[in-house]
N, C-alpha and C positions, 0 to 999 in steps of 0.2 A: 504493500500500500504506500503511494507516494504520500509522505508527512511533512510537517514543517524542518527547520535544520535542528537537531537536537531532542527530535520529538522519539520518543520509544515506546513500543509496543511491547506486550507479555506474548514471549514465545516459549514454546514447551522445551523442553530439554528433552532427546532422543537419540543418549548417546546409550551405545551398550555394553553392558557388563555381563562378565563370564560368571558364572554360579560354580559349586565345585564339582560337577558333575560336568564332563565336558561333553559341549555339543550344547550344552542348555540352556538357551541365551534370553535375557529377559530386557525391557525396555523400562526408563522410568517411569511412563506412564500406566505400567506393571505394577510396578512395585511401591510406588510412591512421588506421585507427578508435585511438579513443584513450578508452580507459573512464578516469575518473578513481577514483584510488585512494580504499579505503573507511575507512583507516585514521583520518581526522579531519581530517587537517591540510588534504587537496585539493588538493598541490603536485605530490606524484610521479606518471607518466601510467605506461603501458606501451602497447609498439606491437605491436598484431596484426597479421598477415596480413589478406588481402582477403578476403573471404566470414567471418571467424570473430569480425567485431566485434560483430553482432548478437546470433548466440550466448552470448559471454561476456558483453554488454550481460544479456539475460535472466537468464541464471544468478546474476549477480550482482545482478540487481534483487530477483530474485525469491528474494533469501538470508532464511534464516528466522534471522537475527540482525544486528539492528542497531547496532551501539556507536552511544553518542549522542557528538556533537563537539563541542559546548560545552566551555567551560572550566569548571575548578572540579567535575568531580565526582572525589568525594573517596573513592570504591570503585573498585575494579578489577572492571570490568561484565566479564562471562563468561557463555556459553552456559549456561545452567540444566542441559544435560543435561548438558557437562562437570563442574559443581559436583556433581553427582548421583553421576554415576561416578565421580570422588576420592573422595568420601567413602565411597562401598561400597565401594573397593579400600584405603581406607583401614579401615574397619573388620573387612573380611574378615584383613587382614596383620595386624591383633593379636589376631582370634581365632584365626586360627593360628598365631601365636604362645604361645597357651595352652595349655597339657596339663592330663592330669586331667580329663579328659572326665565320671567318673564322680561326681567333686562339682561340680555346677553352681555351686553359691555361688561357689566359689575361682576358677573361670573365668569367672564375670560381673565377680565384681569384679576381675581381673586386666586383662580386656577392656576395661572403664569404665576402669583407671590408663591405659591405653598408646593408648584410642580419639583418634585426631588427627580433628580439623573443618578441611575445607577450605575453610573461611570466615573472612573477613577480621577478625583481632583488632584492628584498628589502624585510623583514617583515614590517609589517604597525607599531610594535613595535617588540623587540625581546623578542621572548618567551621564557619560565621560564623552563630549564633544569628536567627534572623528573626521578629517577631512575627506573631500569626493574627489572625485578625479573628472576632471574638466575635458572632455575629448574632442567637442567641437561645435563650440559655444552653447555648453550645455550650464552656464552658469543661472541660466532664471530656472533652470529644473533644479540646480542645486539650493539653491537660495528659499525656495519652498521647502523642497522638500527637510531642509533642515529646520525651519520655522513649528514643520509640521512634525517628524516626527519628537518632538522637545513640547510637544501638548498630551499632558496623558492622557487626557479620554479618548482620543483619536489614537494616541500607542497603542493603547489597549484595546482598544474595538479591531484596530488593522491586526495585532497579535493573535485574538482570540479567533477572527476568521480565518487565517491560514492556517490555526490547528484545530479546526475545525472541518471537519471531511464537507459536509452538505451547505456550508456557509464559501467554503472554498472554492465548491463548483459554481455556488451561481455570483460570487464577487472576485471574479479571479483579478481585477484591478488591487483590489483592495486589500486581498490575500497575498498579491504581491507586493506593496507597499510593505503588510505584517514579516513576509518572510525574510524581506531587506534588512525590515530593524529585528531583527535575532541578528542577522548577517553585521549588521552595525557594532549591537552592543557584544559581539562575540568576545566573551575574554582574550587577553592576549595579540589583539589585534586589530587597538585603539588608536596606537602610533601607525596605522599603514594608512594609504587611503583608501576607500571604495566607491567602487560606480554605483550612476543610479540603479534603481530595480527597472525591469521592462514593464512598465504599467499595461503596455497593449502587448497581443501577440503580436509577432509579424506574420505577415500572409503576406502571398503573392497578388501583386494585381492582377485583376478579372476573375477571383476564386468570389464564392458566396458570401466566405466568411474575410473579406478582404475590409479594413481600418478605415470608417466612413472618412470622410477628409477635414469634418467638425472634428473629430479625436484624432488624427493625426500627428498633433503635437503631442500628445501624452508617449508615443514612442523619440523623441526627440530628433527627427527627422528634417524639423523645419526650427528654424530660429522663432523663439512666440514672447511677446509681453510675460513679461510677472504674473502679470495679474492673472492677466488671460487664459496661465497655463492652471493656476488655482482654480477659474471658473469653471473650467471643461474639467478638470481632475473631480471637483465636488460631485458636477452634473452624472457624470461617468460613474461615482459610487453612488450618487442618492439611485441612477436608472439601474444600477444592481442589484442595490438592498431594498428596494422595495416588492419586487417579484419574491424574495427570501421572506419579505416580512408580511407577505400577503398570506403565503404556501404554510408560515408557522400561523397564521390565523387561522387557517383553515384546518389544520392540523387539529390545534386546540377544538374549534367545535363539532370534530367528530369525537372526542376526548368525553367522557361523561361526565366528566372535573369539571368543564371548560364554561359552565351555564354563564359564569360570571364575564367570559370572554365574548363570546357571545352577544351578551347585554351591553359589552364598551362600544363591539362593531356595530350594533342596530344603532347604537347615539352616534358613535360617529358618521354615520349613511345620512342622519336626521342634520347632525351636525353642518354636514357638507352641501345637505340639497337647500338648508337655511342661509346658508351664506354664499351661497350663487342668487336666491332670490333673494338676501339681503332682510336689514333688522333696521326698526329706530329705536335711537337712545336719546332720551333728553337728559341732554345736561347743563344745569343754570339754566341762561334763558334761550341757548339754543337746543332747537332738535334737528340730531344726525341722523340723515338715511344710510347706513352703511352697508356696504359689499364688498366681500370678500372673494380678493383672486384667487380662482383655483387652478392648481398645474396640472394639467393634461394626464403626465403620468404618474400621479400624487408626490406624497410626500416620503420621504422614511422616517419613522420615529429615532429611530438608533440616532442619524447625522443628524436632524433638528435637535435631540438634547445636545446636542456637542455647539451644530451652526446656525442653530435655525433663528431668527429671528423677525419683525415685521414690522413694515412702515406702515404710517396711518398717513395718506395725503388728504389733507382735506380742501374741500371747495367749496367758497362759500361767493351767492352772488348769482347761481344757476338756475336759481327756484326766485320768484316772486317774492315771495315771503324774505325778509332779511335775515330772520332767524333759522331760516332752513341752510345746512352744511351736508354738503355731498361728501362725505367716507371712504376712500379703496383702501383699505389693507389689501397689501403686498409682502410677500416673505423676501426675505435677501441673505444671502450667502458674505456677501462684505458691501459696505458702503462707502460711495465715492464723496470724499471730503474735497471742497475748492479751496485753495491754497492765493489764488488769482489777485483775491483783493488787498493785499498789505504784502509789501515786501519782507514781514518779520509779521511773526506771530505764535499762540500759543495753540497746542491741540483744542485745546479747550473753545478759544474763539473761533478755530477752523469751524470747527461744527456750528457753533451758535449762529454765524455765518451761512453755512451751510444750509440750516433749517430755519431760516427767515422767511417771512412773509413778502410774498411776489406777487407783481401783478402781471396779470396773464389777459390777450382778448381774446373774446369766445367770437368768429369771423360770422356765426351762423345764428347767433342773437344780437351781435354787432353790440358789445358789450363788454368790459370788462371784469374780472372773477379774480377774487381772491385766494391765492393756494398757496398753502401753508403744508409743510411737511415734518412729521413728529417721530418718536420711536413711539413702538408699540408693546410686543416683546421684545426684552432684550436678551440677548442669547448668552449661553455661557462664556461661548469663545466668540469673541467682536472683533473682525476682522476689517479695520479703515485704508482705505486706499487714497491716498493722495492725488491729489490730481493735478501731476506733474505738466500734462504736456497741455499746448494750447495751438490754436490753428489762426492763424492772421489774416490780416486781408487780404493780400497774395494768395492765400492757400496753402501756406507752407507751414508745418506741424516744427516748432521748437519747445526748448525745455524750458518751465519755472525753477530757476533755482531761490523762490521763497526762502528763509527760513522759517520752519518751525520748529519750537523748542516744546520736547515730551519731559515728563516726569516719570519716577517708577511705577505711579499710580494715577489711575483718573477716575474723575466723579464726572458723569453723563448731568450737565445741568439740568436743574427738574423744568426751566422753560420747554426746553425743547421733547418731552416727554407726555405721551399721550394721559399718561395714569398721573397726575397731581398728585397721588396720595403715596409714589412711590418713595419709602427712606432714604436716605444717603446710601446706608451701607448697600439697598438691594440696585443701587446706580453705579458703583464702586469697582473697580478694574483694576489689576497688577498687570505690567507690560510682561510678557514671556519674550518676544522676538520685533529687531525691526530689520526689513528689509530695506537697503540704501541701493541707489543706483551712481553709478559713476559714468560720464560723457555726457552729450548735448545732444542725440538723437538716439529715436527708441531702435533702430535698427543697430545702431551700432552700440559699443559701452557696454558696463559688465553691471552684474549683480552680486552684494556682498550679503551677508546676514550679521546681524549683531543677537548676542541669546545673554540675558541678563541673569545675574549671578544667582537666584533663586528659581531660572529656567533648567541650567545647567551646572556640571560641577565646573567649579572653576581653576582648578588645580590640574595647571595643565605640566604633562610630563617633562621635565626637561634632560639632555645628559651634557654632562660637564668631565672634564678630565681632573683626574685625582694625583698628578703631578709627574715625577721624575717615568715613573712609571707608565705614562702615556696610555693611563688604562680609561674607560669611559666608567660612570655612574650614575645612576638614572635616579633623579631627584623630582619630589613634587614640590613645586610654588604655590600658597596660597595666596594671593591675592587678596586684599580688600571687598569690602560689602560697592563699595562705588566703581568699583570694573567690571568690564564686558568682556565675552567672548566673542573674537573675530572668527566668522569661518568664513575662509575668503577659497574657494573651492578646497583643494588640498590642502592650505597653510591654514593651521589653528593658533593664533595668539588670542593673549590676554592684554587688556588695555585700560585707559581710565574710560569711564564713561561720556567725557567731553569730545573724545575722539569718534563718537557716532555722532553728537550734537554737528558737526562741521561738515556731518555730509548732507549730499540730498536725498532725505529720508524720503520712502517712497510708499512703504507699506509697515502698518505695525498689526499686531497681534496681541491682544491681550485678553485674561480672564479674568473674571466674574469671583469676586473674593467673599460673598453673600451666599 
């Protein structure tokens, strides 16, 4: 059975032994079968019965979950379908815990305060930064993908579906990301560098199963935006994991257990055909008609606990009435921050900026409309994209080199926040990573990554010679609370934190400390 790297199965032992009668040969599954335990370590045995060593040989070979036994992985790996089912029973216990059925708003956003992720906020330790190998301009793949694997819930979700048999077939993107980072964090071989993982297969052109030309970049074929290549990476797992997370629905209500599963998907069905024809909320003295976008090929619960998040645009000025505001909720994977207006600025203002009040004309009532754009839910992991480049009257696309100056931590001002009643701490953000870009144009210039000292370890290896003797010694550095790690493809340094403030930061990453 193909498994993740490090992952082991119980295999019977069927070596044979001479008895003192010669000629008279017995097996251990004879005399005393002995599967070795799966749990990693491969010390503790257990003793069957005769005839039922075979059996549990197979059973247990043939387990459609592998923990991997290596050392050093820094996720607690778990059944994908277990992850799946905490989190619907976790989400269904705070929407029933909501009342007031009849205004939706107060119950979504009661449901977003109290919704728990059974995904891992924390490494068990932090893992040991490793460089990539750049082969040909593959650095906005590296620059992700190190942002990414340095998020534990997305560690752990990508870990647990590569050792995962039936999460592996239908996410094989994402099972490859999982199998890379074993391959990353491998002991012993934290000082080399490694390539990306192949996210897509390759195939030949003109086969059936040949690389639409939308995912094309995920095999690194074409030089792609930063951003761009996170967009289609996300898209490419959510269109994975949600055929996985349908198949374990259905799984469960053939289940006689499952009554309660059952009960979450008929609200969800209610859920979904209510917000395509849309809900009013009044709030103060206006009332919202609000509609909710739905995506064609849904959603996955698994990535929305990790990315999911929702804008509320609103519009007011369409309807007659003054007090009437037109509502779309929209989900979003990362938001584009404008950097455009002040040559210096702080995150903070980017955004306040950002979610201002606009006037927009309606060509078809000949009319102007106010639209204002708010958060709605805020996701665990808040993925801000700057918005570097800009297009002139000419037509010709250059770069902002704005400054904006980040902090370790950020508070999502409560203006710009759909929920007024949200606290500080559930608006609150630790930076994990920021992406910086270097050059003046998007085709050209490289992508760096910074991972801050509570992302990653910061004790990077060093060797030094121990003198007459010309011997080398491998020493760790700890660095200070106020430095970064550099991962500049293959080169890992350590540095003060003012040495990211100086570039042109381009994308950051941050979690949800609430």
């Amino acid at each position: 059975m193909d498994g993740p790297p490090g992952s082991q199965t119980a295999v019977l032992k069927k070596s044979k032994r001479r008895n003192g009668k010669r000629g008279n040969t017995t097996t251990d599954s004879q005399q005393n079968a002995r599967v070795t335990n799966s749990n990693g370590n491969g010390n503790s045995t257990d003793k069957l019965n005769p005839g039922e060593g075979v059996r549990a040989s197979q059973e247990v070979t043939t387990s459609l979950f592998q923990p991997p036994r290596q050392e050093h992985v820094y996720v607690e790996v778990r059944p994908v379908k277990e992850l799946y089912g905490q989190l619907c029973r976790g989400t269904s216990n705070a929407a029933a815990g909501s009342s007031g059925a009849s205004n939706r708003n107060c119950k979504q956003a009661d449901t977003n305060k109290r919704r728990t992720c059974a995904l891992q906020y924390d490494f068990t330790e932090l893992p040991y930064p490793r460089g990539m190998v750049n082969n040909s301009n593959f650095c906005f793949m590296n620059s992700i993908l190190q942002s990414l694997l340095f998020i534990p819930a997305f560690a752990q979700l990508a870990v647990s579906v590569s050792c995962d048999v039936q999460a592996r077939e239908c996410c094989p993107a994402l099972a490859a990301f999982g199998k890379w980072a074993l391959q990353y964090w491998k002991p012993g071989y934290t000082r080399l560098a490694i390539a990306a993982p192949p996210l897509m297969p390759r195939t030949k052109a003109g086969t059936a199963s040949a690389i639409p030309p939308s995912q094309r970049a995920l095999d690194g074929s074409v030089q792609e935006d930063a951003q761009e290549f996170l967009q289609k990476l996300l898209e490419r797992i959510q269109h994975e994991l949600v055929p996985f997370e349908e198949k374990q629905g259905k799984d469960a209500a053939v289940a006689s257990t499952a009554h309660e599963d059952v009960n979450n998907r008929a609200e969800e069905s209610r859920d979904t055909a209510s917000a395509q024809k849309g809900w009013t909320v009044v709030k103060g003295k206006e009332k919202l008609a609000v509609r909710e976008h739905v995506d064609a090929q849904g959603q996955s619960r698994l990535l929305s606990a990790i990315f999911g998040g929702t804008l509320e645009s609103h519009l007011q000025g369409k309807q007659r009435q003054r007090d009437h505001v037109s509502v779309v909720v929209e989900r979003y994977f990362s938001v584009p921050v404008d950097v455009a207006f002040a040559p210096e600025c702080t995150i903070e203002q980017a955004l306040e900026h950002t979610f201002t009040t606009e006037t927009v004309y309606d060509s078809g009532r000949e009319k102007n409309l106010k639209k204002t754009l708010r958060f709605g839910q805020l996701p665990s992991i808040l993925l801000l994209q700057l918005r570097r480049w800009a297009v002139t009257r000419e037509g010709d696309l250059v770069k902002l080199d704005n400054a904006v100056h980040v902090k370790r931590t950020l508070q999502i001002p409560r203006t710009i926040c759909g929920d007024a009643t949200l606290s500080s701490s559930e608006r609150s953000y630790r930076l994990l990573s920021v992406v910086c870009h270097h050059g003046d144009a998007m085709g050209r210039g490289h992508y760096v990554t910074y991972l801050v000292h509570h992302a990653a370890n910061p004790e990077v290896m060093k060797v030094r010679a121990t003198g007459k003797t010309n011997e080398a010694e491998a020493v760790r550095s700890a660095p200070p609370n106020a430095s970064v790690v550099l991962c500049d493809d293959a080169n890992i340094s350590v540095g003060p934190a003012k040495s990211m403030h100086d570039k042109a930061i381009y994308f950051l990453m941050y979690q949800k400390m609430s």
